[in-house]
Biopython code that builds the backbone (N, CA, C, O; Angstrom):
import numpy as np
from Bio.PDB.StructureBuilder import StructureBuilder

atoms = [
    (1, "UNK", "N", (-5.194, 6.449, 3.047)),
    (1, "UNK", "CA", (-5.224, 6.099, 1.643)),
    (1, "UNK", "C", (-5.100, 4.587, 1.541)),
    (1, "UNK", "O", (-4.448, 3.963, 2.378)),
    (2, "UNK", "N", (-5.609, 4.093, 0.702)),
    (2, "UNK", "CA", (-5.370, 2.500, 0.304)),
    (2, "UNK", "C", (-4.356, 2.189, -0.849)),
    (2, "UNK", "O", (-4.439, 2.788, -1.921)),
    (3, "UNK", "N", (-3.437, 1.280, -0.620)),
    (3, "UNK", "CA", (-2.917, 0.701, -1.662)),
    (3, "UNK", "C", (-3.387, 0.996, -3.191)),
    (3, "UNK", "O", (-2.644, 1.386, -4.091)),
    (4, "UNK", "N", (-4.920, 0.699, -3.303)),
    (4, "UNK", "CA", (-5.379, 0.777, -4.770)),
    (4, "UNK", "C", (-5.140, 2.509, -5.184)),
    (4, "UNK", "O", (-5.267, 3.009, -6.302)),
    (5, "UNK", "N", (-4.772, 3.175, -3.940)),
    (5, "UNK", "CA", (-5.049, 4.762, -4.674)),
    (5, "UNK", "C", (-3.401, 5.121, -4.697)),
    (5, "UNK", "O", (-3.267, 6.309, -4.990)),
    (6, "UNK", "N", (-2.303, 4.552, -4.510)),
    (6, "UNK", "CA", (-1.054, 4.867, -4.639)),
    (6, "UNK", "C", (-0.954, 4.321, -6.026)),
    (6, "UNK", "O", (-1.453, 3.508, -6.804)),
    (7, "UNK", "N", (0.517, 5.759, -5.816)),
    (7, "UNK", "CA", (1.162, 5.886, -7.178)),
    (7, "UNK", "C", (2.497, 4.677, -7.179)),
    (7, "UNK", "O", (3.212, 4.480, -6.196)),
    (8, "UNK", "N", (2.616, 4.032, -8.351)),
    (8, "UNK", "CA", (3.917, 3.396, -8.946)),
    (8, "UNK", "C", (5.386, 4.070, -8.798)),
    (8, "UNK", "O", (5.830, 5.063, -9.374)),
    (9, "UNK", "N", (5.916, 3.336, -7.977)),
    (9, "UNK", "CA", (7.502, 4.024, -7.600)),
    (9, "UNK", "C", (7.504, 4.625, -6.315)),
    (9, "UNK", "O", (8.587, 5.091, -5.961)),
    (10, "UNK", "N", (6.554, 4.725, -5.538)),
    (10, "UNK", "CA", (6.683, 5.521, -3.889)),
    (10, "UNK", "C", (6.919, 3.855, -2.993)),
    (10, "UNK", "O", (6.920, 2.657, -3.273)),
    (11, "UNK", "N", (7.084, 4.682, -1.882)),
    (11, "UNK", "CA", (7.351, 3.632, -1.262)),
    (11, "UNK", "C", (5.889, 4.112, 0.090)),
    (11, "UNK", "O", (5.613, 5.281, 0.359)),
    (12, "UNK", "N", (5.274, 3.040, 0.644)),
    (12, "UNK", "CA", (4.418, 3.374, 1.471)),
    (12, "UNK", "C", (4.805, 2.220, 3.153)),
    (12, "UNK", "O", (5.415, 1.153, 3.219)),
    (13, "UNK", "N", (4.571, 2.507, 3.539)),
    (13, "UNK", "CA", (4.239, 1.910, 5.025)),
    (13, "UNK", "C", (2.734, 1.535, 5.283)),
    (13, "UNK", "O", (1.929, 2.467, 5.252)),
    (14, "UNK", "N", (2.333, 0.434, 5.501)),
    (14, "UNK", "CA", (0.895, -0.627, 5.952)),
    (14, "UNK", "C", (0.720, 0.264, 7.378)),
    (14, "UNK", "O", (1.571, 0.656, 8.177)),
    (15, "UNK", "N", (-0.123, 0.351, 7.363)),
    (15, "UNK", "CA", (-1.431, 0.856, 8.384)),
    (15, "UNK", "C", (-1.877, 0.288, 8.917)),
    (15, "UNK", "O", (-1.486, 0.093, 10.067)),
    (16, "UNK", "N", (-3.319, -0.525, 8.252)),
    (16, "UNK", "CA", (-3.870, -1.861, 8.371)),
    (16, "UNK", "C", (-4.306, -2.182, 7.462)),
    (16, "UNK", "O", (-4.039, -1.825, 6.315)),
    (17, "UNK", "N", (-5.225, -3.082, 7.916)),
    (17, "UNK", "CA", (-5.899, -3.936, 6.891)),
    (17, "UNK", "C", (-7.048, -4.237, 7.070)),
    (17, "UNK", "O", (-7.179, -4.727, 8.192)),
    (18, "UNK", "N", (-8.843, -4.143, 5.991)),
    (18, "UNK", "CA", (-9.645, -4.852, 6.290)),
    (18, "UNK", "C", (-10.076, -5.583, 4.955)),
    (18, "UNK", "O", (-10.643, -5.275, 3.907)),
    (19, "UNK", "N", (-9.575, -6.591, 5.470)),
    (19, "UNK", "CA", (-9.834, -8.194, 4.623)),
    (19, "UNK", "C", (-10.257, -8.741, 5.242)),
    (19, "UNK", "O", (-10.057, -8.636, 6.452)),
    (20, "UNK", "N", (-11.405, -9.978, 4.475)),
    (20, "UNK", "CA", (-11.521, -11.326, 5.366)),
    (20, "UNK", "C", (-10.699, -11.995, 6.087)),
    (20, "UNK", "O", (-9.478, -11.917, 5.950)),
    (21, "UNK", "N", (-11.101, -12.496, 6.668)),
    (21, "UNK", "CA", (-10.134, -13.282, 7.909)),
    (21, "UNK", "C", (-8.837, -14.730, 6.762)),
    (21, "UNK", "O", (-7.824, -15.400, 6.960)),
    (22, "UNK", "N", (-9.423, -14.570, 6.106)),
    (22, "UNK", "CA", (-8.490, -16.155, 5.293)),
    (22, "UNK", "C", (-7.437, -15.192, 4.475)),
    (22, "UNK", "O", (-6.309, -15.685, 4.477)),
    (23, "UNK", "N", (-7.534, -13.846, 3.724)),
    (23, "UNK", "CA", (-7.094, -13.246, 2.615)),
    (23, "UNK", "C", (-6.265, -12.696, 4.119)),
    (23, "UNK", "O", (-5.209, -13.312, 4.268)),
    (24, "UNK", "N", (-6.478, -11.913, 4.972)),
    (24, "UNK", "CA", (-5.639, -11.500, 5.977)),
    (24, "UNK", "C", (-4.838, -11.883, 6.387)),
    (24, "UNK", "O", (-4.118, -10.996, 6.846)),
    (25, "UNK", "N", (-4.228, -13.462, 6.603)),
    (25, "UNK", "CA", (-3.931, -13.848, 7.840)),
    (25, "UNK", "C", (-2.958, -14.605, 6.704)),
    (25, "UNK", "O", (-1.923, -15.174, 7.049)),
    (26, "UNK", "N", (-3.396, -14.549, 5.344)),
    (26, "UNK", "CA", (-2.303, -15.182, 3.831)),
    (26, "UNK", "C", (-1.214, -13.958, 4.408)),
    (26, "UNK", "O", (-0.173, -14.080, 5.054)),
    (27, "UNK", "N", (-1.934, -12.708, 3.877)),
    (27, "UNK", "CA", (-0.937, -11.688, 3.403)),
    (27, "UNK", "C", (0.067, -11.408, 4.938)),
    (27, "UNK", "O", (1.227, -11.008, 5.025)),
    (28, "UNK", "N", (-0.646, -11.692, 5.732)),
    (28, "UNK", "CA", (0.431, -11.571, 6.955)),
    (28, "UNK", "C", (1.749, -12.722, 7.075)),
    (28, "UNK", "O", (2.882, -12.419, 7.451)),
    (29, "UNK", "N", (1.384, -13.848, 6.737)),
    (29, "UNK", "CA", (1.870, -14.739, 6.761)),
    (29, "UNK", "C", (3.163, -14.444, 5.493)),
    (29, "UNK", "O", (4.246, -15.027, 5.442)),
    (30, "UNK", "N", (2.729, -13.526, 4.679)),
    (30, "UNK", "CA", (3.581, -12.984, 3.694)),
    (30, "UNK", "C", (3.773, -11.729, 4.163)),
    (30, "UNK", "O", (3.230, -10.864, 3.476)),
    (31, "UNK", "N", (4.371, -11.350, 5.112)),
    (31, "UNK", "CA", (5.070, -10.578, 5.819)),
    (31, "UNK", "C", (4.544, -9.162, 5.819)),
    (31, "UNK", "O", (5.171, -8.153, 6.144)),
    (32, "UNK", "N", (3.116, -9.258, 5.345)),
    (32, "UNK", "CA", (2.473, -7.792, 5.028)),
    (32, "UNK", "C", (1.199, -7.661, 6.311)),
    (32, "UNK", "O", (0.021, -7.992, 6.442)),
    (33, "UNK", "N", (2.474, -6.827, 7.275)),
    (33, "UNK", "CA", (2.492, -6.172, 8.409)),
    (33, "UNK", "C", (1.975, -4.992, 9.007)),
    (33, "UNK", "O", (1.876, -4.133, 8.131)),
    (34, "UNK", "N", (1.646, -4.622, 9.986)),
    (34, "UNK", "CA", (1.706, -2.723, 9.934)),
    (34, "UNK", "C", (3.083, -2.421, 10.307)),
    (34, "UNK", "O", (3.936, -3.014, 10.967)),
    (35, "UNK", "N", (3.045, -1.579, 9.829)),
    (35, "UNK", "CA", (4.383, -0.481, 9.541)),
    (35, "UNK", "C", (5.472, -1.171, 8.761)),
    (35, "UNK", "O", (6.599, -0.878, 9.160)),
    (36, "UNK", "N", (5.421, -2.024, 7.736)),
    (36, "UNK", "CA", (5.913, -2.848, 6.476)),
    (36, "UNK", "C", (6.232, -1.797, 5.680)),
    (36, "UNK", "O", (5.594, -0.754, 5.827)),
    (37, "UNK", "N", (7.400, -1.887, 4.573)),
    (37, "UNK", "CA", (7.117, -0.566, 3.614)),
    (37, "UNK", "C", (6.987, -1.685, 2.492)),
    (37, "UNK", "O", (7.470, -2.817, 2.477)),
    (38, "UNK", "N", (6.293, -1.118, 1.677)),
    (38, "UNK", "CA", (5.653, -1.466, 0.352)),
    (38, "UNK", "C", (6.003, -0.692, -0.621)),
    (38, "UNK", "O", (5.741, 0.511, -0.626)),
    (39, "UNK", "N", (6.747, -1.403, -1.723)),
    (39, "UNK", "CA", (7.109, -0.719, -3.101)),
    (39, "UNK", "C", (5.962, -0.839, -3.733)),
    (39, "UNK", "O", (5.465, -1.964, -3.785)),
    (40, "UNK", "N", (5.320, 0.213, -4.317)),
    (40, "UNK", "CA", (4.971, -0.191, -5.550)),
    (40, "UNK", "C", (5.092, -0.251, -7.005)),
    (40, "UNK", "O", (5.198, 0.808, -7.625)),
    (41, "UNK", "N", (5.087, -1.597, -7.743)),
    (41, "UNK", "CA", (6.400, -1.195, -8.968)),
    (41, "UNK", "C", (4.755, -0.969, -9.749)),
    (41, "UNK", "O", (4.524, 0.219, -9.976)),
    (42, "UNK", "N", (3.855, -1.748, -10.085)),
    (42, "UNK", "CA", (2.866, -1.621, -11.622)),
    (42, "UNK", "C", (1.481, -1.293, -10.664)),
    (42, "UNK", "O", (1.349, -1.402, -9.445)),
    (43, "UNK", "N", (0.569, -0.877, -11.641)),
    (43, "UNK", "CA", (-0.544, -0.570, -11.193)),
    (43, "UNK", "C", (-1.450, -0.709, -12.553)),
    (43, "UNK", "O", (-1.631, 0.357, -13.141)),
    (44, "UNK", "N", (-2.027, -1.845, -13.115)),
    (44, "UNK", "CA", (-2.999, -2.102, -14.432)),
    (44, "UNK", "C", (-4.414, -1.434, -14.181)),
    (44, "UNK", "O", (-4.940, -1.296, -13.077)),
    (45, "UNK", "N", (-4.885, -1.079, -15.289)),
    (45, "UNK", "CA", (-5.923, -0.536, -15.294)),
    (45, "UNK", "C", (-7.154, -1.635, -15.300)),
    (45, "UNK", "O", (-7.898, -1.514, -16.273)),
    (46, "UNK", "N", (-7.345, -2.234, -14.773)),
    (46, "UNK", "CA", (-8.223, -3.381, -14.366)),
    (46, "UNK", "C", (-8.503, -3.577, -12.656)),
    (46, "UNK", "O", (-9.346, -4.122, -11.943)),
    (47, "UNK", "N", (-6.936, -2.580, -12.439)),
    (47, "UNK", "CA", (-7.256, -2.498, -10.654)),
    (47, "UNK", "C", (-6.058, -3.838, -10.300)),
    (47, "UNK", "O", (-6.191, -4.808, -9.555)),
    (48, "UNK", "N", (-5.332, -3.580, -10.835)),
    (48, "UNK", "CA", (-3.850, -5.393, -9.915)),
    (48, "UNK", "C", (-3.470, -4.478, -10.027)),
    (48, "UNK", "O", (-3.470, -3.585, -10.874)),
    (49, "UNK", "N", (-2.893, -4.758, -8.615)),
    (49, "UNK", "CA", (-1.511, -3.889, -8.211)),
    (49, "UNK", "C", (-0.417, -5.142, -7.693)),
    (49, "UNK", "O", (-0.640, -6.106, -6.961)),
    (50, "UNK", "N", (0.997, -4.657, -8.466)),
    (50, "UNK", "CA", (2.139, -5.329, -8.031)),
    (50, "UNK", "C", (2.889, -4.417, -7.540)),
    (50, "UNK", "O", (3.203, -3.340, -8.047)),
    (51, "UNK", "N", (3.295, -5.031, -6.139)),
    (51, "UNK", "CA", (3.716, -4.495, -5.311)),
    (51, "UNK", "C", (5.441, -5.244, -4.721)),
    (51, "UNK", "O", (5.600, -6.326, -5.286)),
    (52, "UNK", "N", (6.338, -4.981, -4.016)),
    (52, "UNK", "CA", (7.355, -5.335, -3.804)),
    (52, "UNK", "C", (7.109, -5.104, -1.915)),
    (52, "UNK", "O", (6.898, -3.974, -1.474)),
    (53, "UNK", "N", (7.194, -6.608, -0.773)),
    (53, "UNK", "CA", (7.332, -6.397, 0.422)),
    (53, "UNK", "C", (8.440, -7.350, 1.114)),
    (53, "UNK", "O", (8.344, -8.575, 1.194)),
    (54, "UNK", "N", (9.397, -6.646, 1.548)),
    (54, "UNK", "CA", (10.409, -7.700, 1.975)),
    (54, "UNK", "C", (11.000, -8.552, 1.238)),
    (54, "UNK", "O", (11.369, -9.655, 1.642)),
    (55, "UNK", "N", (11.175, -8.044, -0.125)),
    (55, "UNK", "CA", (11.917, -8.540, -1.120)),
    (55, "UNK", "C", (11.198, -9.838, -1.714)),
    (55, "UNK", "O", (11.670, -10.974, -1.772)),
    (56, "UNK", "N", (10.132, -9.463, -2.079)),
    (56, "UNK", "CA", (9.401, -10.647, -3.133)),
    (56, "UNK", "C", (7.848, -9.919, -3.567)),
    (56, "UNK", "O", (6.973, -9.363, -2.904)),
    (57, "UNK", "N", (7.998, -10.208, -4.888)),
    (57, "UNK", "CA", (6.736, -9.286, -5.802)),
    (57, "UNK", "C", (5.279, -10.104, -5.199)),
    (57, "UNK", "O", (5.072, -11.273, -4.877)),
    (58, "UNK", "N", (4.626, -9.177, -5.219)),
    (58, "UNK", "CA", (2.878, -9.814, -4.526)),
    (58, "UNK", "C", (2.141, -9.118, -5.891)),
    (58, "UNK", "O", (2.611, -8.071, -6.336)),
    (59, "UNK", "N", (1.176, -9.638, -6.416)),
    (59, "UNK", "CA", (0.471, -9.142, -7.417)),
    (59, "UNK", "C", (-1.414, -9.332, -6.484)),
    (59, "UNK", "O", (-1.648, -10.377, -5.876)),
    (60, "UNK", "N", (-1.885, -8.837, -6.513)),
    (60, "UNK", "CA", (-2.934, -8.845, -5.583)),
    (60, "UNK", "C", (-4.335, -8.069, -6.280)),
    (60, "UNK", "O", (-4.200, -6.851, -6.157)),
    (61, "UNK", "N", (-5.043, -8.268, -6.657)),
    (61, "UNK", "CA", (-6.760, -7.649, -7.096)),
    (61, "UNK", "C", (-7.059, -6.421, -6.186)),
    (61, "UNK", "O", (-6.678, -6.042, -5.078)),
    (62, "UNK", "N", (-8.077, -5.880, -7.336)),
    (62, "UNK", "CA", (-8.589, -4.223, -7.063)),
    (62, "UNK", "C", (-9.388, -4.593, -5.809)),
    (62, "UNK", "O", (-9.486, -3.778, -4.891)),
    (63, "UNK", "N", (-9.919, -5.710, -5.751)),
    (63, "UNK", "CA", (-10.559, -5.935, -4.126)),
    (63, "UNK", "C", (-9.708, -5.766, -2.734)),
    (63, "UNK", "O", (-9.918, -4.989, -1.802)),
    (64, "UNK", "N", (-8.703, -6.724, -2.896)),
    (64, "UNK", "CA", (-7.741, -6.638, -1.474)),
    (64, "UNK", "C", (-6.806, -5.433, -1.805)),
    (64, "UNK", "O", (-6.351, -4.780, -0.865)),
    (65, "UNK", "N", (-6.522, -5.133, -2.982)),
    (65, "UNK", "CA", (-5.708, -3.644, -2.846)),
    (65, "UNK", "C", (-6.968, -2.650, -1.974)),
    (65, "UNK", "O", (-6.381, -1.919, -1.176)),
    (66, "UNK", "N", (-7.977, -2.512, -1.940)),
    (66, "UNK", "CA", (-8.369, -1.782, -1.451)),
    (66, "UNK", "C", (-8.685, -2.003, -0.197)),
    (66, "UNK", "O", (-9.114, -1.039, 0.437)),
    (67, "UNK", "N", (-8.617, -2.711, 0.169)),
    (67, "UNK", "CA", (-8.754, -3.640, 2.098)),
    (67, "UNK", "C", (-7.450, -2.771, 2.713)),
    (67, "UNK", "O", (-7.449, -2.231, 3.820)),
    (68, "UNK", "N", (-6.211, -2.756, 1.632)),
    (68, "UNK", "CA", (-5.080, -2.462, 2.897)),
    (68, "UNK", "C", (-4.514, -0.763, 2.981)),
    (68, "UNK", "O", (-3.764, -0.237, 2.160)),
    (69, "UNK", "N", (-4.916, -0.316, 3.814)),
    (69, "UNK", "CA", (-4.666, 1.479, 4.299)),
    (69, "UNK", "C", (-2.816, 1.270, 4.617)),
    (69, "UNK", "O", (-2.109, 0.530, 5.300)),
    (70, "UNK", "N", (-2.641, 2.326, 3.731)),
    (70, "UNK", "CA", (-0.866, 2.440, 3.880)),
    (70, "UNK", "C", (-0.913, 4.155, 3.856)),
    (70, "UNK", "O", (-1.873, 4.880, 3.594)),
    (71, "UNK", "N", (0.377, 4.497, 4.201)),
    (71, "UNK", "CA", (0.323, 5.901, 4.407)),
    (71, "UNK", "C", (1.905, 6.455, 4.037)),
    (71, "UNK", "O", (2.688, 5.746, 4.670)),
    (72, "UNK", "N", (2.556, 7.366, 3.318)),
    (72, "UNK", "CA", (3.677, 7.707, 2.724)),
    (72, "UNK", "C", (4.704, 7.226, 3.566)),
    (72, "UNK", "O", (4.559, 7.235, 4.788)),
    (73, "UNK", "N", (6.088, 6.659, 2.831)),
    (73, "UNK", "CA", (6.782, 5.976, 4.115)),
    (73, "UNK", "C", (7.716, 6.851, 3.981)),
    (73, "UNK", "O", (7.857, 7.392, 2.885)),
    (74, "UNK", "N", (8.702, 7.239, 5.250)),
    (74, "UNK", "CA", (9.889, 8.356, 5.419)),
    (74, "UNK", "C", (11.056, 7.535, 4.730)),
    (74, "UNK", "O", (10.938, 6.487, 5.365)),
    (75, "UNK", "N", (11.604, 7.419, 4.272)),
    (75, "UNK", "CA", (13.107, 6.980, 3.861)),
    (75, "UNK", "C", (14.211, 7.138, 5.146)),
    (75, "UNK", "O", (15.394, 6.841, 4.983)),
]
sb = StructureBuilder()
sb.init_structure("model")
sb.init_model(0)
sb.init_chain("A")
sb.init_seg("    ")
for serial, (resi, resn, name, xyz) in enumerate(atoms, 1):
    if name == "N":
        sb.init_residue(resn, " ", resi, " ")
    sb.init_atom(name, np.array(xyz, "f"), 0.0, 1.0, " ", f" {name:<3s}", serial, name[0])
structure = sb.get_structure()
């Protein structure tokens, strides 16, 4: 599943990622990892998703939300 298809309030774990090489190597650099867990707090109907990783909000487009594969995270 991708980021853009999760629900608001789960928590997920990063998979991977396919982004360009410049948008990739940002979000890593912002600590968005595989096996990272990812809050997600909002989800707008325009496709932005704000998300919570390692304690700081990322707001990110319906494009790169859909680049990054996450998968339900265990608590």
């Amino acid at each position: 599943m991708t980021l853009s298809e999760s629900i608001p309030g789960r928590v997920y774990a990063v998979e991977s990622t396919k982004l360009n090489e410049k948008v990739g190597r940002r979000l890593e650099a912002l600590g968005l990892i595989k096996e990272t867990k990812v809050e997600v707090l909002n989800r707008k109907k325009n496709g932005t998703m704000i998300f919570k990783v390692r304690g700081t909000r990322l707001a990110v487009g319906k494009e790169i939300s859909a680049g990054i594969f996450v998968k339900e995270a265990e608590l």
